[in-house]
KEDRENLO-446181 format. One line per 3 residues: number of its first residue (from 1); their letters; for each residue x, y, z of C-alpha. Coordinates in nm, 3 decimals. Layout:
NUM = A = X Y Z; ...
***
This chain:
1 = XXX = 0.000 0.000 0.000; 0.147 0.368 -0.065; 0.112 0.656 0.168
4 = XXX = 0.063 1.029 0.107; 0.215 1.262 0.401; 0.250 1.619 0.403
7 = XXX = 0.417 1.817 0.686; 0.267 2.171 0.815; 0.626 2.347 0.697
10 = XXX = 0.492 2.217 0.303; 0.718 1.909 0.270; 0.478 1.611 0.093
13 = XXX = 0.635 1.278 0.030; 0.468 0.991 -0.168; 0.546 0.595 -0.166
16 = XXX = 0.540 0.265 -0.005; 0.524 0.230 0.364; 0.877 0.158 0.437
19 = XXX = 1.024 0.459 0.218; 0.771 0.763 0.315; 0.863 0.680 0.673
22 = XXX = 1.225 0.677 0.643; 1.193 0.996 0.446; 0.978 1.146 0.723
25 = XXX = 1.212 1.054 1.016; 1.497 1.238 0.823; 1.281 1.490 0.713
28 = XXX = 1.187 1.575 1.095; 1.576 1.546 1.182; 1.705 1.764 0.936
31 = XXX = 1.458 2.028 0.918; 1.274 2.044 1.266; 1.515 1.892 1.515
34 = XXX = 1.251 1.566 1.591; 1.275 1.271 1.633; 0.991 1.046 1.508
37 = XXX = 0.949 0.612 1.608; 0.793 0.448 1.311; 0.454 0.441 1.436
40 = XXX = 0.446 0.838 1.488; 0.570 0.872 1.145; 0.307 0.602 0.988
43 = XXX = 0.048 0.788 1.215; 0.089 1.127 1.034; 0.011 0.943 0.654
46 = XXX = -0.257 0.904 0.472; -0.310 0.600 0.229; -0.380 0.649 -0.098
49 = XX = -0.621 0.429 -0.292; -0.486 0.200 -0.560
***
């Protein structure tokens, strides 16, 4: 299944599962000083229909 998530700041990323929450975690590092579990990060996304 592939996600949609956008943050407030205007950051969207778009993919499988695995890969929007890895970019999310780094995302919130990088930019916003967070730190994110998977869950949290899963939690924010919204799945997109097939």
């Amino acid at each position: 299944m592939n996600y949609k998530l956008a943050c407030d700041c205007g950051w969207e990323t778009e993919g499988a599962e695995a890969a929007i929450v890895e970019a999310t975690q780094e995302h919130g590092r990088q930019l916003h000083n967070m730190e994110l579990t998977f869950q949290e990060a899963l939690a924010m996304a919204q799945p997109l229909e097939d």
